[in-house]
N, C-alpha and C positions, 0 to 999 in steps of 0.2 A: 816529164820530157821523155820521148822518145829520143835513139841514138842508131844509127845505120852508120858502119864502116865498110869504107870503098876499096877498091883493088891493091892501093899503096898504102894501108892503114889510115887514113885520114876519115876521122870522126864527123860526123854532119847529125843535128839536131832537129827533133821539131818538137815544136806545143801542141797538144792536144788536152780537147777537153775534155767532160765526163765520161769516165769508162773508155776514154778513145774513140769516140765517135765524130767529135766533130773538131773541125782543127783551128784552131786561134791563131789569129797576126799573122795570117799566111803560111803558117804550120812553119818556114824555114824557121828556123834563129842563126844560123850561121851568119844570113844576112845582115842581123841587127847587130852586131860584132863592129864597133867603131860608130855607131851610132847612138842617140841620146834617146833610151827609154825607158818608162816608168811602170811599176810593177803596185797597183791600186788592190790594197785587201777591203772587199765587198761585206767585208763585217756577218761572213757567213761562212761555217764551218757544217760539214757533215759526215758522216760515217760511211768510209771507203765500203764497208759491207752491207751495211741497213741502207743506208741513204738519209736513215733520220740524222735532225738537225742535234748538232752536240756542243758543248762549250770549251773542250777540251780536246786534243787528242792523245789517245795512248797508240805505241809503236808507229805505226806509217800507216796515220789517217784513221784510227778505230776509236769506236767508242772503248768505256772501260768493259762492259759486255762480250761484246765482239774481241776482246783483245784478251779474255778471258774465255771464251768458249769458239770462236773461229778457229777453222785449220791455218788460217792464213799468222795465226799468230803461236801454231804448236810449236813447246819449245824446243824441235827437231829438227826447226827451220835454223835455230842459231845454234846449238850444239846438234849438228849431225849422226855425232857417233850416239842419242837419245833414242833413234828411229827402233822401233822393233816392228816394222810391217812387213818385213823378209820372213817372221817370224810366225805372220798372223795375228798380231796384237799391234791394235791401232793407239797412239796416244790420244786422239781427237776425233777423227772421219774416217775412217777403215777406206771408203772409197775413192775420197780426193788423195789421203796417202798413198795409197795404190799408184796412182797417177801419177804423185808425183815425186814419190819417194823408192819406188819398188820399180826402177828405169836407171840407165848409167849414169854414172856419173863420173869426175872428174877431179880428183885430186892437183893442184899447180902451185906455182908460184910466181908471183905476179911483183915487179915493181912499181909499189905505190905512193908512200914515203918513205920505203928502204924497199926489200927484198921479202915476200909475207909470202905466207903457207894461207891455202885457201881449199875450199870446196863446192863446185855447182854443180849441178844437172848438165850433159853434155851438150842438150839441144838450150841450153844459155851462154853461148861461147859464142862472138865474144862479148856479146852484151851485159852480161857477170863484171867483166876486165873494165871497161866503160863506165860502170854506174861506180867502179872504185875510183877512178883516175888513173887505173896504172898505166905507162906509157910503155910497157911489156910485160909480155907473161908466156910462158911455156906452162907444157900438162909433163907432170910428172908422173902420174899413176892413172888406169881405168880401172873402176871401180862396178860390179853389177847390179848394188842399188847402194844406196844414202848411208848409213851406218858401216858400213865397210868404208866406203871413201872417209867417213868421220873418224871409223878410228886409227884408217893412217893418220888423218892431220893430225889428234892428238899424240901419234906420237912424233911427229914432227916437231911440234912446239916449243922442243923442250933445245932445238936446235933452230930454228924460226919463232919470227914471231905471226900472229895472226890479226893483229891491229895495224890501223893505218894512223898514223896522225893528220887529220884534215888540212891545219895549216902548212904541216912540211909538203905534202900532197900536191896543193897550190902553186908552187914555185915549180921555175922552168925546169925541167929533167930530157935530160934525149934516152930512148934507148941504146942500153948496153946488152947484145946479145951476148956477147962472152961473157959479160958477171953473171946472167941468169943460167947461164949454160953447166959454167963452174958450180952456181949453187944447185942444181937438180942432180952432180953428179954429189955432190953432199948428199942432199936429199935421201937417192939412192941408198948410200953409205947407212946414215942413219935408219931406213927400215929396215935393211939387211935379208937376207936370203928369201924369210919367212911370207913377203910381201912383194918376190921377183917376178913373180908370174903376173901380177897386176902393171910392171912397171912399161911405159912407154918406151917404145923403140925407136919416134921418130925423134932427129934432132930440129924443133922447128920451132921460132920465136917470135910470136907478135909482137909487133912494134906501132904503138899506134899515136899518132898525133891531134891535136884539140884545136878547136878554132879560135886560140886566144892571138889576140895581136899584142898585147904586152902583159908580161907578169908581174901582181904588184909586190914591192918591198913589203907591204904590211900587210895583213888582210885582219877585214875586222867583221865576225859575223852579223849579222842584223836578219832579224825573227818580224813576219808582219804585225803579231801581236803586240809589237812595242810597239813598232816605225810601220803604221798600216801605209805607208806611201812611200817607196824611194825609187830615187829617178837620176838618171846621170846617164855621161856615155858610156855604154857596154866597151867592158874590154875584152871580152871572151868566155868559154864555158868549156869547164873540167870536170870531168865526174857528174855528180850532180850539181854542181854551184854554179850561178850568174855570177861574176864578178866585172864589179863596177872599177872604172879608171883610178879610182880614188880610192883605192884596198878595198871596201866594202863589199859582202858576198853572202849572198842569199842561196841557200841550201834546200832545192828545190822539192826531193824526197821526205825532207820534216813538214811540206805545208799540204803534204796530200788530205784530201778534204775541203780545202780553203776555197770558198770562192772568191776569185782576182781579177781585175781588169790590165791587160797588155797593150800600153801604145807606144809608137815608136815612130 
């Protein structure tokens, strides 16, 4: 899924399909929000990178290959502070790191199921905040490339945390601009002098809203590999997840690769 945020923070979705080229069920889904639709797995799975057909995925959509020699899966995408391309030494592709590692980035904190320390590239703001669920987040540090931002977060963690819980995530939250505000001047506190020159001056809080019309009491995940078919009325969409009226919630980032049928 795609996700576009509008002028008052309100999140809008669309489906697309391979690579983003062509759009499914009318690319909206906002639309389908209150409506009964069914989500059909086409018993075919492929490698976000090759293309070839695979039986398994490793990370978001690789084969085991590709998730083993792709940059899309170096592991300086998940610990930050691992990057040495500032340095001249590639972990994986010297030149897609370059790109997209040796560019600002963004040190923040975002509430997603509590209040979390995070780090993205600048030009992923705010669609970084969106694919978590967080319903705000302020920047607390700029950073001039990847590993610098990584290793403030690591030392933030030991005063935040950097996980979200999916199911706390799900349930209604409004933003609180003054709790995030309170926790960056933490934040602050915790780098200390050494990391002042990085730190942001503006006070300003995204606050962003999902197009769910009701949040469930339970939520229960469901993978197409088990239930290749589920179908019910749409209650809305958080982060990455569909969730169905009835708690059920399909986690649309873990089925990159799949091929699905969408009707509504």
């Amino acid at each position: 899924m795609k996700a576009a945020v509008g002028v008052q923070g309100d999140v809008s979705y669309e489906f697309a399909g391979a690579d983003g080229l062509e759009p499914i069920a009318g690319a909206g889904v906002n639309g389908l929000v209150g409506r009964d639709v069914t989500v059909t797995f086409c018993d075919e799975i492929r490698c976000v990178v090759s293309g070839d057909r695979i039986s398994k995925t490793f990370g978001e959509g690789m084969s085991y290959q590709a998730f083993m020699e792709s940059p899309l899966a170096t592991p300086s995408i998940l610990r930050p502070e691992l990057s040495r391309i500032h340095e001249g030494i590639a972990l994986r592709d010297e030149a897609w790191e370059r790109e997209h590692h040796l560019q600002p980035h963004l040190v923040y904190l975002s509430w997603t199921s509590h209040v979390k320390v995070g780090v993205t590239r600048a030009t992923q703001v705010p669609t970084r905040w969106v694919d978590q669920g967080a319903t705000g987040a302020m920047v607390v540090a700029h950073a001039p490339y990847r590993q610098l931002a990584g290793e403030m977060e690591v030392a933030l963690k030991a005063t935040f945390s950097d996980k979200t819980s999916w199911r706390a995530m799900l349930r209604e939250h409004v933003c609180d601009p003054a709790e995030l505000e309170e926790a960056r001047e933490e934040a602050f506190e915790a780098l200390g002098v050494g990391y002042e020159s990085f730190f942001d001056d503006e006070e300003h809080v995204t606050c962003l809203t999902y197009p769910v019309a009701a949040y469930p009491v339970k939520v229960t995940s469901v993978k197409l590999d088990r239930t290749p078919k589920i179908s019910g009325r749409l209650a809305g969409v958080k982060g990455q997840y569909l969730i169905w009226e009835d708690g059920r919630v399909m986690n649309v980032r873990s089925h990159a690769g799949y091929r699905v049928r969408i009707e509504a």
